[in-house]
N, C-alpha and C positions, 0 to 999 in steps of 0.2 A: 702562824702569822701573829698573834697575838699571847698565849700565853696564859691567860688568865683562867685562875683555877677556884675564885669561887662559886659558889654551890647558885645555878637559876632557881629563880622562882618559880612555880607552878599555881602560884594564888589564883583560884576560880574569878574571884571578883576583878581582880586587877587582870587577868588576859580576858574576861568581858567588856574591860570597859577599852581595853586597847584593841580590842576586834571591832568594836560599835561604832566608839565615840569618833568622830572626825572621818567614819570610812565609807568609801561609796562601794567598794565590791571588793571582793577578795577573791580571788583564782589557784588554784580548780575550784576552792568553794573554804567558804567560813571553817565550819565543819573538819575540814581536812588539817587546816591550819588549828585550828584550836585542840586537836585531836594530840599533834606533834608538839604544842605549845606547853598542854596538862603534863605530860611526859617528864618535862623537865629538861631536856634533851635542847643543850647550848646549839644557838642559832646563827650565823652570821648573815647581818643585813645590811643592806646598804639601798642609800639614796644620794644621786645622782645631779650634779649642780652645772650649767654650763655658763658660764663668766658672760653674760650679755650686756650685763653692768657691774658698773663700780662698787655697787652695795648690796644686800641680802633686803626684800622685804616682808613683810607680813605673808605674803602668798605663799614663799619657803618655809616660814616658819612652821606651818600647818605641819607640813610635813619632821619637820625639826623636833617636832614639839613629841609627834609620834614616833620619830626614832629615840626621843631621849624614853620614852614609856619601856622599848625595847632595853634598849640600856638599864634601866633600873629594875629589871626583869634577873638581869644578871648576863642577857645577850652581847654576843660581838656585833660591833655596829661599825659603819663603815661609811665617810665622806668622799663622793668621791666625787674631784674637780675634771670639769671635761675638758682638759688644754689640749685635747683632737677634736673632738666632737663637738667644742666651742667652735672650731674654724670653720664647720660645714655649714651649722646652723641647722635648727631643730625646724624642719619644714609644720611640728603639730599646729594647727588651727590657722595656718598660713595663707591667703589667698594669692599671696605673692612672695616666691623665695626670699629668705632673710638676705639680707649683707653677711660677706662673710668676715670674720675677724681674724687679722694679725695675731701672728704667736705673741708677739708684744704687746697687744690689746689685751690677749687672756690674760696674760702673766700681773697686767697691771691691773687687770679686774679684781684678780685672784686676792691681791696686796690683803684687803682688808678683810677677808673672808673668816679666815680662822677666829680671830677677835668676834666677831658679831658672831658665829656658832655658838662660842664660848660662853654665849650670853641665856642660851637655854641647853645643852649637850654639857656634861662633864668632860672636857678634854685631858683632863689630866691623869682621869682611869685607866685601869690597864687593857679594859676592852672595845678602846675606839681609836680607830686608824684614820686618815688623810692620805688618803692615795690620789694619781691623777693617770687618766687614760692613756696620756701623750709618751706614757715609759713603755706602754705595751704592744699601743697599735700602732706607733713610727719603727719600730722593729717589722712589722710585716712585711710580705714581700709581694709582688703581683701575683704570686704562686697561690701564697696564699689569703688573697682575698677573692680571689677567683672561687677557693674551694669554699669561703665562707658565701660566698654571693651563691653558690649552686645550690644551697639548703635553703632557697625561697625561691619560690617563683612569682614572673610582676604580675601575673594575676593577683597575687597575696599583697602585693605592697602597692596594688590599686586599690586596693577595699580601701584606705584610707578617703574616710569622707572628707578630707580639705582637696584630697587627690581628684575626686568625682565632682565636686566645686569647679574646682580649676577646667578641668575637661568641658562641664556646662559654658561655661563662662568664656572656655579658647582661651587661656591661659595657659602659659606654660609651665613643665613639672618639669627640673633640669635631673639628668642623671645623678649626681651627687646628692639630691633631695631621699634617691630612691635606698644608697648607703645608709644613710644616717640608722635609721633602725637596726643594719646589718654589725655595724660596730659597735652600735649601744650594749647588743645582744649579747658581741663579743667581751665587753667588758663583765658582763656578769660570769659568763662561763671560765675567763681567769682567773676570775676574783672567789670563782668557786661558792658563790652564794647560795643562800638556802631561801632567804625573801629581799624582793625590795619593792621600795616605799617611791611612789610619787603621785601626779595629781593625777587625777581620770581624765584629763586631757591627753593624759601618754600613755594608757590603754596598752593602745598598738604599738610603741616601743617598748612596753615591757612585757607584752605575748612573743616579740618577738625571740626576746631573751628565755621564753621558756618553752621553746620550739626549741633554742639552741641548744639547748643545755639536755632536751630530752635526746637529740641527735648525736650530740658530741658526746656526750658523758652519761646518759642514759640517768638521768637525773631528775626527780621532778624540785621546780624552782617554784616555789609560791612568790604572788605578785597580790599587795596590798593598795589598792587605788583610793587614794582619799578625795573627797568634797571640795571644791574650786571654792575660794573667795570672791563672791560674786555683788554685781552690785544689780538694782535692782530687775536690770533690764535682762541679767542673765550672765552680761561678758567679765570672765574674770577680771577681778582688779588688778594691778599692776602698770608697770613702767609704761606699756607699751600704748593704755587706755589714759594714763596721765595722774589716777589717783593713786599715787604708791605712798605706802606708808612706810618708809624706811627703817633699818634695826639699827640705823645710827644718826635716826633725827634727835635733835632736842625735848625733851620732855615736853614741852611748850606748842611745841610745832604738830609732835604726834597728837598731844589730846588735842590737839586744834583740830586736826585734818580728820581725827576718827571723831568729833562731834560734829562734824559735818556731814557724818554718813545719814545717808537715808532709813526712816525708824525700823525699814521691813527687814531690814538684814540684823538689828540686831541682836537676837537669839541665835542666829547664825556663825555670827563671830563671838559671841558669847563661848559656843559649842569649840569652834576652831582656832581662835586665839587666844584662847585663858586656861587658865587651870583651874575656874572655879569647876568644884563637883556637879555630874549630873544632878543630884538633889538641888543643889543653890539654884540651876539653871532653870530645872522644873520648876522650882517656889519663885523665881524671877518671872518666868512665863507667866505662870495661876495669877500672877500681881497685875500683870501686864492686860490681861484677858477681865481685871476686875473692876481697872479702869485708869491703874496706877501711869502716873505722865513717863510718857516713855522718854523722853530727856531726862528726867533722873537714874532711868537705869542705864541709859547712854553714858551717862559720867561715870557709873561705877565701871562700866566696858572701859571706859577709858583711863579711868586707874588702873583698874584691871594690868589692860597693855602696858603702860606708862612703867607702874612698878616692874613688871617682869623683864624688860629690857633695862630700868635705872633703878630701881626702889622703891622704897613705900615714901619716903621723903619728898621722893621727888614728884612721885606720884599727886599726894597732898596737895604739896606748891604748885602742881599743875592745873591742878582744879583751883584753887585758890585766884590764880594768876587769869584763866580763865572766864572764872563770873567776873572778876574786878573788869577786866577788857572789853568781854564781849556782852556784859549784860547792865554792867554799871557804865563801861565806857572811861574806866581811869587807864591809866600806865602800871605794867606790871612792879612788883616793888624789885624784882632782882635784873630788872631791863638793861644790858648792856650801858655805859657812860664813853661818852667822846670825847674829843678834846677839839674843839673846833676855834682858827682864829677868826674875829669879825672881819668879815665881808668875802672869807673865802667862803667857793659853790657846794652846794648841798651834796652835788654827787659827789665828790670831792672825799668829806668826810665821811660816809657814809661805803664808801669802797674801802677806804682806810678802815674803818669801824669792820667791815666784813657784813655791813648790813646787804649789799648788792655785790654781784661778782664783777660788774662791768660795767662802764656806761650806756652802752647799748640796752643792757636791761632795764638802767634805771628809768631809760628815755620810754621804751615797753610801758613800765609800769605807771610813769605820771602820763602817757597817753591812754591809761585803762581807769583811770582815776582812783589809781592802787598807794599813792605817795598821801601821807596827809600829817597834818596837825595833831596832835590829840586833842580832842577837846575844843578844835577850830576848822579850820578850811582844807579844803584839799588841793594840793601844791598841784596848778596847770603850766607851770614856768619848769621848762629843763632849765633855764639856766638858774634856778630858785639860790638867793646869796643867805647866807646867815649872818644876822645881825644882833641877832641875842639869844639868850637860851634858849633851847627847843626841846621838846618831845614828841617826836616823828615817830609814823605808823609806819611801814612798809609792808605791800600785802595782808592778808590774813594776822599773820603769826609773829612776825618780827616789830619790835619796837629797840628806838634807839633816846637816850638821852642823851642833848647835845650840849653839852657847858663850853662857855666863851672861855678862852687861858685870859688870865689878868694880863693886861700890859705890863 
């Protein structure tokens, strides 16, 4: 499948810090894997995306970050988009069946995926692939999914604790919830893998895959489970809880939203979203425990992220932009410019400008008391007119400058 013929690494240091760093469990065991890893002995691995949204966050990159480790290893790595197993929906941690998605839905999730990988993964190596489910298992036939559904029994795919949830609660568990694992499984034993990578919330979709593979192919498949992005209360971060940090926000937006995290996760994403070394992390903690304000190593987190998705440049400006805003209270200096004529309405410009998608939100956000002046009042008028220049706040993150066109 790949091709690629140079020499893997077997650096002691470097397969400890990629068995450690970022991992909650490894299966059958640390040990076995890292036994197979010293060898030298080229690996293919792969982790597993299913198109739920538009964009890739922080939560994926944990794992992203860990596959590029493998890659730089000298290993085959391998993305794979789930455009079948998008449509079922991944029932993990579910108390209620997902929606399921149009093939059109995946496809147009998928648009932007490779770019935002590209942002931490070498794609241009000769040993990492982009494959997608939907070429392997719309070939099946009832023949044989029958014969893949007989290698588990639903006692096995009740163990699922959102499964025993539901049952407490008289919720329903739809048959197609009980698939999902069954063809997950199956893409690994196509794909003929040796490990793969996802979070410890998919545990049990990716035992299932090493059930399969011991069955079909008489194979053992290691299974690498990494550390959830969690926020303090425990529930992973993401889309679905409302704080996602996107891999294609603005510089500005991102160190916005990751200086708003709460102080107790910092060392955590320190661990999970950066590349700073275990030493920096450790000498970051000992600072932290000594009394050092944890809002300063907040900011370094958030260059940190900043740079590794834009630059170090941008990283800077972000902080820069940042204190001026949120601590000084000015407009940032690289703030979007409008062109607004006197007396036309605020929402007006500001859709044009890209600062809101729609009036309907802007109407949301001057009832949340999210619209403001810089440096003045906060706009309670949807119908707010402009009559001279302005410097508008929107939400959090966004600022607009509004200059009047000369007559």
């Amino acid at each position: 499948m790949f091709g690629f013929t140079n020499p893997v690494s077997a650096d002691k240091e470097k397969v400890r810090e990629l068995l450690e760093r970022s991992t909650s469990n490894v299966y059958p065991s640390r040990e076995a894997l890292e036994k197979v890893l010293l060898s030298g002995k080229r690996l293919r691995v792969y982790f597993g995306i299913d198109p739920t949204g538009a964009t890739l966050h922080l939560g994926h990159a944990v794992n992203l970050l860990k596959l590029k480790a493998f890659q730089d290893l000298g290993h085959d790595v391998i993305i794979l988009y789930g455009g079948f197993t998008g449509q079922i929906g991944d029932p993990s941690g579910k108390l209620l069946s997902r929606q399921a998605l149009s093939a059109g839905q995946v496809k147009k999730n998928f648009a932007s995926y490779k770019e935002l990988i590209g942002k931490i993964l070498d794609v241009k190596r000769a040993n990492v692939r982009f494959l997608d489910n939907e070429n392997w298992t719309n070939k099946l036939k009832p023949r044989d999914i029958i014969d893949l559904a007989s290698q588990f029994t639903v006692a096995q795919l009740l163990e699922r604790d959102m499964f025993q949830d539901r049952i407490k609660q008289g919720k329903e568990i739809y048959l197609h919830e009980f698939l999902y694992p069954i063809f997950q499984a199956y893409d690994a034993v196509t794909m003929d893998v040796d490990v793969q990578l996802g979070g410890n919330d998919q545990t049990f979709n990716m035992l299932a895959g090493r059930t399969l593979m011991r069955k079909l192919k008489n194979k053992e498949k290691f299974v690498v489970a990494t550390k959830l992005l969690t926020d303090p209360s425990g529930k992973k971060m993401g889309k679905t809880e409302g704080n996602m940090v996107g891999l294609d926000e603005t510089a500005d937006d991102m160190f916005g939203k990751i200086m708003s995290w709460n102080d107790s996760i910092i060392l955590s994403a320190l661990e999970l979203c950066t590349k700073m070394t275990d030493l920096e992390i450790g000498a970051l903690k000992t600072k932290l425990e000594q009394g050092m304000n944890p809002r300063d190593v907040k900011v370094g987190l958030a260059k940190e992220i900043v740079t590794l998705y834009h630059d170090a440049s941008a990283g800077n400006k972000a902080a820069d932009n940042f204190e001026k805003t949120f601590s000084k209270g000015e407009m940032p200096a690289d703030a979007p410019v409008a062109q607004a004529q006197k007396g036309e309405v605020l929402v007006d410009v500001l859709i044009k400008a890209g600062a809101v998608p729609s009036k309907s939100e802007f109407y949301r956000l001057v009832k949340a008391g999210a619209v403001s002046i810089v440096g003045g009042d906060t706009i309670t008028d949807e119908k707010f007119v402009v009559e001279k220049s302005l410097d508008i706040r929107v939400g959090k993150h966004r600022f607009v400058r509004i200059k009047l066109k000369l007559a």
